[in-house]
Every structure is written in C-alpha cells, then in structure tokens.
C-alpha positions as semicolon CSV with decimal commas, in nm:
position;residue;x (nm);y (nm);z (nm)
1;X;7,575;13,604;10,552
2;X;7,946;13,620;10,693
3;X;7,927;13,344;10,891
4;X;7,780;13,154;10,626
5;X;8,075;13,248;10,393
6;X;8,326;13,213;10,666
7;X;8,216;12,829;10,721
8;X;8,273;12,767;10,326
9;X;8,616;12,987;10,362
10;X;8,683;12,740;10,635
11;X;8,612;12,382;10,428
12;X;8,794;12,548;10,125
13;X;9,128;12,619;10,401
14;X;9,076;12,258;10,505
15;X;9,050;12,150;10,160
16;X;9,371;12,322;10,088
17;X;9,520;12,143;10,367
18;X;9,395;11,846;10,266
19;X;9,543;11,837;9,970
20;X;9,875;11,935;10,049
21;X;9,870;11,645;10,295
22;X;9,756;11,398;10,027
23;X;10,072;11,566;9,830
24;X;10,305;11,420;10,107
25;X;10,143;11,108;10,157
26;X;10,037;11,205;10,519
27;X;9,697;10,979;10,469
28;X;9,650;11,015;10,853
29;X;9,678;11,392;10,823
30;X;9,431;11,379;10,559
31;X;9,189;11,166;10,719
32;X;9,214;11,381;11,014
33;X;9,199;11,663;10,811
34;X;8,868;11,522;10,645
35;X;8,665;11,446;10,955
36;X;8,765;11,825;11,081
37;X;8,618;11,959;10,756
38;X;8,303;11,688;10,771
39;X;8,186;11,918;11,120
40;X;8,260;12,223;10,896
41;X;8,027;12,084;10,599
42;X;7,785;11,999;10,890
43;X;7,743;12,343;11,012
44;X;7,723;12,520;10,651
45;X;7,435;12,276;10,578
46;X;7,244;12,433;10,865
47;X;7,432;12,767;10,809
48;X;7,277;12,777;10,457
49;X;6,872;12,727;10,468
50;X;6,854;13,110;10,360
51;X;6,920;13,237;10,050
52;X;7,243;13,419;9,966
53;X;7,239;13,719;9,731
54;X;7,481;13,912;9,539
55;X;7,837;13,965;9,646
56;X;7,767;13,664;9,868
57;X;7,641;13,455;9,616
58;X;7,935;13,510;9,387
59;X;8,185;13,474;9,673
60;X;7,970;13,099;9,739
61;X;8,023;13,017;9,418
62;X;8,360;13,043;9,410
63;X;8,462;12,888;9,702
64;X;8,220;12,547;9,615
65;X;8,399;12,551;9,294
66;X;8,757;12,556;9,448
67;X;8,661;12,296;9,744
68;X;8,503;12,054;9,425
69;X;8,840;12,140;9,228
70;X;9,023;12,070;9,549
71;X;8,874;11,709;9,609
72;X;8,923;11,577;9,247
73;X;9,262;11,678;9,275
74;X;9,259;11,461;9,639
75;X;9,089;11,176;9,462
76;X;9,329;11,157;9,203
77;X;9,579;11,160;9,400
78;X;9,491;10,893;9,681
79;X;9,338;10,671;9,402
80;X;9,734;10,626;9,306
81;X;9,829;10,569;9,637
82;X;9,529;10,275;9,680
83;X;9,651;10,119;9,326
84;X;9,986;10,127;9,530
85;X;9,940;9,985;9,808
86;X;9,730;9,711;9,628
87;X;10,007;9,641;9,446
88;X;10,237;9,616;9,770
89;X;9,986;9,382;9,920
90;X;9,929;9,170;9,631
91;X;10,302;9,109;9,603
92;X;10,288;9,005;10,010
93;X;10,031;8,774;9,938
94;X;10,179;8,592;9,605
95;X;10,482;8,569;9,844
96;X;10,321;8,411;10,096
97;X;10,130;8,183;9,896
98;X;10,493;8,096;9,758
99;X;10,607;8,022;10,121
100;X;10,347;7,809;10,208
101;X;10,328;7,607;9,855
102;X;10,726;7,570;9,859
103;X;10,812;7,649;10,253
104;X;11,056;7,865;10,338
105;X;11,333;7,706;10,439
C-alpha cells in the first residue's frame, strides 16, 4: 500500500511543480515536467490493480482530488497563454499578408 500511495504522492509533487512552472510561463518546464509525471501515472496504473482500504483509501482520495484540482488550475492557465500566443501569431500573419499585398518597401 505505501508504494502505491507514494507513486500518487509523487504525481501530486509533480503536479505541484507543474503548476508553479505554468505560473512562470516555463511551458518547456512544464512539458518536461508532464512527461516525468506521465511514467509516474504509468506505474500507479499497474501499482493500483488491488484494492486500497481505510487510511489508504482516504489518503488516495485526497491526493486524486488535489492532482485533478492541480490540472484545472494548469489548464486554465496555459489555455491563456494559447489564446496569447494566437493572438501574437495572428498579428504576424495580418502583417505579413500586409507586406506582401502592399510590399515593404
């Protein structure tokens, strides 16, 4: 059972990280961050085939509900930076559309 709980203490850490990263900005420290925690998700799902009682269960519970907390927070917060950086690229393509339509010089 600890090891079990130790791999979900693990993706909830790297959750954690991952969302302080996504607070920065650092979008290759979160993708990094990610794939790390994608091996950790890995191993629970063959950690957990048993069932997990009591104390155990409780302590699952809380850390799934922290790591799901976690992510929409993550979501949220890289969806703004995609509406962004459409918005960064969209302006770099009206401009060049503009260049080419009127030249540049």
């Amino acid at each position: 059972m600890k090891k079990i709980i130790g791999a979900y203490e693990n993706a909830w850490a790297l959750t954690q990280q991952m969302l302080e990263a996504a607070k920065q900005s650092d979008w290759d420290k979160l993708v990094e961050l990610e794939q790390r925690r994608a091996k950790v998700i890995e191993q629970i799902e063959e950690l957990d085939a048993g069932v997990v009682s009591g104390t155990w269960r409780q302590r699952k519970r809380e850390l799934l509900h922290n790591i799901i907390a976690g992510d929409e927070e993550i979501r949220t917060l890289t969806r703004d930076w995609m509406r962004e950086l459409r918005e960064v690229l969209n302006s770099i393509d009206t401009e060049q559309k503009l260049n080419r339509t009127y030249g540049s010089g």
